[in-house]
SENUTI-8773 format. One line per 2 residues: number of its first residue (from 0); their letters; for each residue x, y, z of N, C-alpha, C. Coordinates in Angstrom, 2 decimals, always signed. Each point is the difference from the previous one (the first is absolute). Example, Ala and Ser with C-alpha at 12.3 -4.5 7.8 and 13.67 -1.06 7.14 Angstrom:
0> AS> +13.19,-5.69,+7.80,-0.89,+1.19,+0.00,+0.90,+1.20,+0.00 | -0.35,+1.05,-0.72,+0.82,+1.19,+0.06,-0.77,+1.09,+0.73
//
This chain:
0> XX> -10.18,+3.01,+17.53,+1.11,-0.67,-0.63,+0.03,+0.34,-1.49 | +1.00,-0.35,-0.33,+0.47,+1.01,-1.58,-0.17,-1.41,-0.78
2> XX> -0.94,+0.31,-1.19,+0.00,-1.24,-1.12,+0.96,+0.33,-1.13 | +1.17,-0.56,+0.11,+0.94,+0.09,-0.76,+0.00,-1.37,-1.29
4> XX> +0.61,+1.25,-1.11,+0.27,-1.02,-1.26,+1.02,+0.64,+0.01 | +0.74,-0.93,-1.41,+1.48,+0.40,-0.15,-0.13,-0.11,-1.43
6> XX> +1.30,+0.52,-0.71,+0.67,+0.73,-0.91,+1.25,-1.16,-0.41 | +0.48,-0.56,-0.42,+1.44,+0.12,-0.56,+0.62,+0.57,-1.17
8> XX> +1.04,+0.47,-0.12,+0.58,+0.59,-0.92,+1.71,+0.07,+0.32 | +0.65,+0.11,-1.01,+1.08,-0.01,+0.08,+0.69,+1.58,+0.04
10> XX> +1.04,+0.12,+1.15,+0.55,+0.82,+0.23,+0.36,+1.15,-0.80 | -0.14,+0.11,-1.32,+0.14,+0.86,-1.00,-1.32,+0.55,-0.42
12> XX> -0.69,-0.71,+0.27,-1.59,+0.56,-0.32,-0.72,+0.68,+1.53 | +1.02,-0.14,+1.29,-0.07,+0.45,+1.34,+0.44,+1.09,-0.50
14> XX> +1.55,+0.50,-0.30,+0.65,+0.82,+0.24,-0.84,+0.95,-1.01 | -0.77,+0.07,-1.18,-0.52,+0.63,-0.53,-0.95,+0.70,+0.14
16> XX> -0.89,-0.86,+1.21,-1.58,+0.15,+0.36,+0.65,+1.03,+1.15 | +0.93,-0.27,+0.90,+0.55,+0.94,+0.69,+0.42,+1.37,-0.41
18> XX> +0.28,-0.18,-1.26,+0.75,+1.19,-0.94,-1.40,+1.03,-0.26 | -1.00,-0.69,-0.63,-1.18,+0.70,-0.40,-0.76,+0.06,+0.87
20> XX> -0.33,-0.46,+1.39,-1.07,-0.45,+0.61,-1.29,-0.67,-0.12 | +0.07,-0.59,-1.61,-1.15,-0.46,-0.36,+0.43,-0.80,-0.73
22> XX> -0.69,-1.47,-0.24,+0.48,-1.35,-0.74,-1.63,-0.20,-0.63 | +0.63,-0.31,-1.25,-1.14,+0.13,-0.90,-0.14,-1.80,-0.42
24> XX> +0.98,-0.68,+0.45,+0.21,-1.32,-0.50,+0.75,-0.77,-0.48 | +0.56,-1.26,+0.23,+1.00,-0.80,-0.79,-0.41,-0.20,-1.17
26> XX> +0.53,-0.58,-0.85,-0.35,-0.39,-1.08,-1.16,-0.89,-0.03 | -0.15,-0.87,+0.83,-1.22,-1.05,-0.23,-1.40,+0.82,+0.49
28> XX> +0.47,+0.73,+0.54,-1.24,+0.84,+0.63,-0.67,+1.14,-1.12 | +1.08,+0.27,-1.06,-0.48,+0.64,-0.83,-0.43,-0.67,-0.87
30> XX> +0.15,-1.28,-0.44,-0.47,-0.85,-0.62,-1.48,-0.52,+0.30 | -0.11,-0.09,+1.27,-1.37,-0.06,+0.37,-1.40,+0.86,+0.84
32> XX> +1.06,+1.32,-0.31,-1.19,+1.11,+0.31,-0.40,+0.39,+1.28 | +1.24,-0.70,+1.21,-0.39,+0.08,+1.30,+1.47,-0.21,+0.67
34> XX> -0.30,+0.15,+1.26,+1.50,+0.12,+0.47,-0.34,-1.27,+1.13 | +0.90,-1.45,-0.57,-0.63,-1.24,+0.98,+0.67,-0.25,+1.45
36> XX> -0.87,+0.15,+0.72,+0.74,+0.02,+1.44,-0.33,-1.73,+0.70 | +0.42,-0.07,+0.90,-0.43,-1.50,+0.94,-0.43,+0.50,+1.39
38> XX> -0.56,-1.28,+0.08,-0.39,+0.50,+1.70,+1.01,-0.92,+0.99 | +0.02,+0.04,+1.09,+1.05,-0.54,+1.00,+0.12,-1.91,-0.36
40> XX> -0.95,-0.52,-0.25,-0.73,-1.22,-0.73,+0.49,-0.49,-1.26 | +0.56,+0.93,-0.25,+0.19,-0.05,-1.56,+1.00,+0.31,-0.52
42> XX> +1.29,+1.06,+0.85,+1.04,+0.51,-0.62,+1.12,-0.57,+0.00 | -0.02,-1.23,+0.52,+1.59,-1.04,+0.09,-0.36,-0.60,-1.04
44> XX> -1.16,-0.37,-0.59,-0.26,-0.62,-0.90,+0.49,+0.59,-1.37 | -0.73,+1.14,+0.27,+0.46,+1.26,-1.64,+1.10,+0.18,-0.02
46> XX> +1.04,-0.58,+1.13,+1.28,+0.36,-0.34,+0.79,-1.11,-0.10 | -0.71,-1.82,-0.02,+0.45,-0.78,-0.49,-0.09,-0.41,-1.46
48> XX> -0.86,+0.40,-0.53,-0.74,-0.04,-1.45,+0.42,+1.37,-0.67 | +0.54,+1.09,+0.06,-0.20,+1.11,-0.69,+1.07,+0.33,-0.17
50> XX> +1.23,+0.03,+1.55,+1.26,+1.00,+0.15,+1.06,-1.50,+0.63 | +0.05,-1.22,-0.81,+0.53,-1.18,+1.44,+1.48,+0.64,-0.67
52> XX> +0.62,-0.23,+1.40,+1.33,+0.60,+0.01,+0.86,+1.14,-0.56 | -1.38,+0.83,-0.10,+0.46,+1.63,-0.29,+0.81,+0.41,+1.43
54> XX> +1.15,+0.55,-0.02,+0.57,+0.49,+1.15,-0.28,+1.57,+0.02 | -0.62,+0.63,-0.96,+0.27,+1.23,+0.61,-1.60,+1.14,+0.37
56> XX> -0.55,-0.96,+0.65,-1.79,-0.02,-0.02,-0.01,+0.93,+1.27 | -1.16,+1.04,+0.21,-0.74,+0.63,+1.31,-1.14,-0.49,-0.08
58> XX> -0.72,+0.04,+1.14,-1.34,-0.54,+0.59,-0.70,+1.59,+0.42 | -0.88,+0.49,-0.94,-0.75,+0.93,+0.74,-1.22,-0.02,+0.60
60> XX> -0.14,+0.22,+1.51,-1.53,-0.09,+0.51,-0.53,+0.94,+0.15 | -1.51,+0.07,-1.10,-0.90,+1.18,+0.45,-1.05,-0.28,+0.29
62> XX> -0.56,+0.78,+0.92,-1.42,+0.08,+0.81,-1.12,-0.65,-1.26 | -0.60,-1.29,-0.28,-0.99,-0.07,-0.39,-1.80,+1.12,-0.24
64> XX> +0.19,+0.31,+1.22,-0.98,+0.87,+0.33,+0.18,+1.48,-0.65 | +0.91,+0.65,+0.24,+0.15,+0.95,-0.38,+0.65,+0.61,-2.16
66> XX> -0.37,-1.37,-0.06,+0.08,+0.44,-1.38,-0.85,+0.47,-1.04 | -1.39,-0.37,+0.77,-0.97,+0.27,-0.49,-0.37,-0.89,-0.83
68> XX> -0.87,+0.28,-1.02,-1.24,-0.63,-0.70,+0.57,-0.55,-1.25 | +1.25,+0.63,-0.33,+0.81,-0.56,-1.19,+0.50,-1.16,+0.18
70> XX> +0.08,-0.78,+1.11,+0.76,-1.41,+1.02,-1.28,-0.75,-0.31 | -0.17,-1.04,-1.30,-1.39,-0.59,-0.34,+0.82,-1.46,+0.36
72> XX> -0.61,-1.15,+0.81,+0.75,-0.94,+0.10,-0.65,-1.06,-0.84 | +0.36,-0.95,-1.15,-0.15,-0.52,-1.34,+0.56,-1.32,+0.12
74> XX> -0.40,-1.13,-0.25,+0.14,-1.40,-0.30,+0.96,+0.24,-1.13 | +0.92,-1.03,+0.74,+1.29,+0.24,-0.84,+0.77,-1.72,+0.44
76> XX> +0.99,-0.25,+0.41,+0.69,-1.49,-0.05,-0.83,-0.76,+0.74 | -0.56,-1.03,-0.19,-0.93,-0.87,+0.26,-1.48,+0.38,+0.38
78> XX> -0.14,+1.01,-0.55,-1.13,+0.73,+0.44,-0.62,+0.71,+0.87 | +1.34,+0.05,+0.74,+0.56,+1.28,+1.47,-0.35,+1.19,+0.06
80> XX> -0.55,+0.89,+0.78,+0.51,+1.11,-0.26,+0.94,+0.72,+0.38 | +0.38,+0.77,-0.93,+1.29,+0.86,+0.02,-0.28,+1.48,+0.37
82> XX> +0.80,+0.77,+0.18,-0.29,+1.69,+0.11,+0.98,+0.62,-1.29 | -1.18,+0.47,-1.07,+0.41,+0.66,-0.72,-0.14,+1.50,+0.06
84> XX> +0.76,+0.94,-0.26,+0.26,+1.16,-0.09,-0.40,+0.80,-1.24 | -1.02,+1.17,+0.17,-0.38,+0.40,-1.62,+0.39,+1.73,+0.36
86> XX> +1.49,-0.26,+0.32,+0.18,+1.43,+0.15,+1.62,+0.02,+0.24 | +0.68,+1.27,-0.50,+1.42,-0.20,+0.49,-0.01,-0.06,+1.64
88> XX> +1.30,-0.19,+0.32,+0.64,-0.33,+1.44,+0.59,+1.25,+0.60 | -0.27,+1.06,+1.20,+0.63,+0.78,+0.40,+1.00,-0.30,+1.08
90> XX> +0.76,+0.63,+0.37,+1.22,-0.29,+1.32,-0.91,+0.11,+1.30 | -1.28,+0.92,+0.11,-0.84,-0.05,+0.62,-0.39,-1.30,+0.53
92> XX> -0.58,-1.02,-1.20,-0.08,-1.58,+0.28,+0.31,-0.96,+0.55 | +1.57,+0.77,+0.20,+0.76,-1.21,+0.19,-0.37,-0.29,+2.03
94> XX> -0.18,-1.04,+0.59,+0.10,+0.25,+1.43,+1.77,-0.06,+0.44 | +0.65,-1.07,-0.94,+1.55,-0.24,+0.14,+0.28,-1.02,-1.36
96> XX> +1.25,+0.83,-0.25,+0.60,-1.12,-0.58,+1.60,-0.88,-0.24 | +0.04,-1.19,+0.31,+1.05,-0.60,+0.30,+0.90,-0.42,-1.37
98> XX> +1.44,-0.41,+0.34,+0.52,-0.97,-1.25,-0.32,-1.41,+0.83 | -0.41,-1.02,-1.22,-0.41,-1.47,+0.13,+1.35,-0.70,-0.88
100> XX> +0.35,+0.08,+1.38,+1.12,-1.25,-0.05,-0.07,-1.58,-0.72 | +0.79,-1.12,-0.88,-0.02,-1.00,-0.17,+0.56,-0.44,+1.34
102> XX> -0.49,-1.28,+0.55,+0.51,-1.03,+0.71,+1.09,-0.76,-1.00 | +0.89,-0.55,+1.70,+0.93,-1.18,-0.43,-0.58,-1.08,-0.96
104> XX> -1.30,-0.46,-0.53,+0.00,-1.03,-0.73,-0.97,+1.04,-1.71 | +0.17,+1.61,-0.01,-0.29,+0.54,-1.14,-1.63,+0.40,+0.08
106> XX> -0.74,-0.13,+1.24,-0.96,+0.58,-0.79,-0.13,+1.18,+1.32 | -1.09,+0.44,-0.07,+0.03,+1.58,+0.73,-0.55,-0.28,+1.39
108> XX> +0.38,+0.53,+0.78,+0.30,+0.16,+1.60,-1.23,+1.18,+0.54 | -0.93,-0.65,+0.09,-1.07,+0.72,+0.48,+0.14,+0.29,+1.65
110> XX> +1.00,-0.60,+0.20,-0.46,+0.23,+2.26,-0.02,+1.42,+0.05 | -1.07,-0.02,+0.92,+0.19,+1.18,+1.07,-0.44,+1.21,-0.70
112> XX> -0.45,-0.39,-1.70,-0.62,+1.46,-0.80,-1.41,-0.42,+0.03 | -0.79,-1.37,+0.44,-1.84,+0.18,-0.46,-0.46,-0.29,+1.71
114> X> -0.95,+1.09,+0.00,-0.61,-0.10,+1.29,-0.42,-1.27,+0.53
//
C-alpha cells in the first residue's frame, strides 16, 4: 500500500510546476527552508487553518516512501509530526493531482480524494 502525503497549492503555482517540471516552493516554504506537506491525518486540517475558502487550490499526492531521505518528519502544530521536504518537488513525485473543490457551506470538499 502507497503511504501518501499531500501538497496543496494553488492552481497557478500547479500550472507552473507543470510548466517547469519542478516546484521549488510557495512562498511559506521558502520562508522556512522546506517544502511543508501533510499526511492524510492532517491535510483537511492545513487546509482549514492555512487556505479556508481559497477556491482555486490542487491536492497533490506523493509516494511518502519514495522521496527519500530529504522527507524528515518534524514536530510542528501541537507537537505532531508533519512531513517536511528538504528538496525541490519533481512531476516524477507527483502519484496524482486533483482540483479541491469548496463545499456548499465554503470550506474544501475532501470526498473521495484521501484513501
Amino acid at each position: 500500500m502507497t503511504n501518501l502525503v499531500y501538497k496543496l497549492i494553488d492552481k497557478d503555482l500547479w500550472s507552473d510546476f507543470e510548466a517547469n517540471r519542478r516546484f521549488d516552493g510557495a512562498p511559506v516554504d521558502h520562508a522556512d527552508g522546506f517544502i511543508h506537506l501533510s499526511d492524510g491525518g492532517q491535510v483537511e486540517e492545513t487546509a482549514r487553518r492555512h487556505f479556508a475558502e481559497q477556491d482555486d487550490l490542487m491536492i497533490l499526492a506523493l509516494d511518502a516512501d519514495r522521496l527519500g531521505p530529504q522527507l524528515i518528519w518534524e514536530p510542528s502544530r501541537n507537537a505532531a509530526l508533519f512531513p517536511h521536504l528538504y528538496r525541490s518537488l519533481s512531476l516524477d513525485d507527483i502519484v496524482w493531482a486533483k482540483p479541491l473543490p469548496l463545499g456548499p457551506d465554503g470550506t474544501h470538499d475532501f470526498s473521495g480524494l484521501l484513501g
